[in-house]
C-alpha positions in Angstrom: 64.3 109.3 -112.2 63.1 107.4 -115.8 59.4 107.0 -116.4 58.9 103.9 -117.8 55.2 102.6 -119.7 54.3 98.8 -120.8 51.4 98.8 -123.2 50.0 95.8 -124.6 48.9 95.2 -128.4 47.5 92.4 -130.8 46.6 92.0 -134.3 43.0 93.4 -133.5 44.3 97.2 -132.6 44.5 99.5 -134.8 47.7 101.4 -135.2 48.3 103.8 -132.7 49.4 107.6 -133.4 51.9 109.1 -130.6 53.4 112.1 -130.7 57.1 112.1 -128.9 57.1 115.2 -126.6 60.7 114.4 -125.2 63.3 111.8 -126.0 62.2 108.6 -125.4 63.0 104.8 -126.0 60.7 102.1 -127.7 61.7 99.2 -126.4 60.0 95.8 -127.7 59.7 93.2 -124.5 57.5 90.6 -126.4 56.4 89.6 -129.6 56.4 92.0 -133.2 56.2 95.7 -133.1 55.6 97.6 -137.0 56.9 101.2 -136.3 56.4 103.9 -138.6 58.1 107.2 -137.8 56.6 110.1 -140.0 59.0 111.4 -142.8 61.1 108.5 -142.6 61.2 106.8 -146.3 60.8 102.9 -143.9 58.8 100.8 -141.9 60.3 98.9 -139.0 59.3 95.4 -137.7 61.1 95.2 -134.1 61.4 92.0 -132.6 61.5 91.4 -129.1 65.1 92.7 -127.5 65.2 95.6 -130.6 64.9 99.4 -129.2 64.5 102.8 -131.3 65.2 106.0 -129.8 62.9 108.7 -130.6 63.2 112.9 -130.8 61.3 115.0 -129.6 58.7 116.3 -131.7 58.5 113.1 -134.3 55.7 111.2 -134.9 54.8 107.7 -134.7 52.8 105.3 -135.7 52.9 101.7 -133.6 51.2 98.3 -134.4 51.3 94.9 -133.1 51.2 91.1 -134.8 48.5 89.0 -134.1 50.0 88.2 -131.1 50.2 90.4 -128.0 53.1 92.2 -128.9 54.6 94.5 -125.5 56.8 97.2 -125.8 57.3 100.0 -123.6 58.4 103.9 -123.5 60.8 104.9 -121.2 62.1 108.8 -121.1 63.4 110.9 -117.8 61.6 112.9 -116.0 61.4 116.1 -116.0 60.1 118.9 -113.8 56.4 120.6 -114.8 57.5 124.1 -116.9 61.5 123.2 -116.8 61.8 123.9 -120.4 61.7 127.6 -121.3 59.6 129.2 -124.5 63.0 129.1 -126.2 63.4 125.7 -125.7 59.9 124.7 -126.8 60.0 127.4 -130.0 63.0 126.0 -131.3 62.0 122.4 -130.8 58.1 123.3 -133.0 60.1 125.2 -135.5 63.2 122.5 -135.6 63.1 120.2 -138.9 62.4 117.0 -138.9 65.0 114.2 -138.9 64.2 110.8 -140.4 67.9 109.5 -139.0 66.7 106.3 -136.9 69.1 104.2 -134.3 67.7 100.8 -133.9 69.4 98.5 -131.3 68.6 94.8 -131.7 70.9 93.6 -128.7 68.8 90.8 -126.5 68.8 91.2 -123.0 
């Protein structure tokens, strides 16, 4: 099962901060989304149709254009507890990757 999210943003909003717990996918459904992901050296303006996937434990930084822009976040599921301490001391201790994969194929 995927967990999918539609938020809603216009030029009014302040950037919003999210930090990716799991690995997850921005996709952008309407308008212009200005991504910033932290320790990459560049912005991104996503158009409607582009998608990034994100790592766990990177964080982000999402703003819309004057117009309402939509995007959503879609990840699996996963059970409550799944991961073990391993799992989630390896991920806090992990370097951070700046590598990005944007998709700008329109549905």
């Amino acid at each position: 099962m995927r967990e999918i999210r539609t938020f809603e943003l216009d030029g009014r909003d302040a950037p919003v901060r999210w930090v990716i717990d799991r690995p997850q996918t921005l996709r952008v459904t309407r308008g212009q989304i200005w991504l910033t992901i932290e320790g990459a050296a560049d912005d991104y303006w996503l158009d409607a149709g582009a998608s990034v996937e994100l790592k766990p434990y990177t964080t982000i930084w999402v703003s819309g254009t004057k117009d309402a822009s939509w995007f959503s976040m879609a990840s699996d599921s996963t059970r409550p507890g799944a991961r073990r301490l391993s799992e989630i001391a390896r991920g806090w201790f992990a370097p951070r990757t700046t590598s990005v994969r944007i998709a700008t194929s329109r549905a």
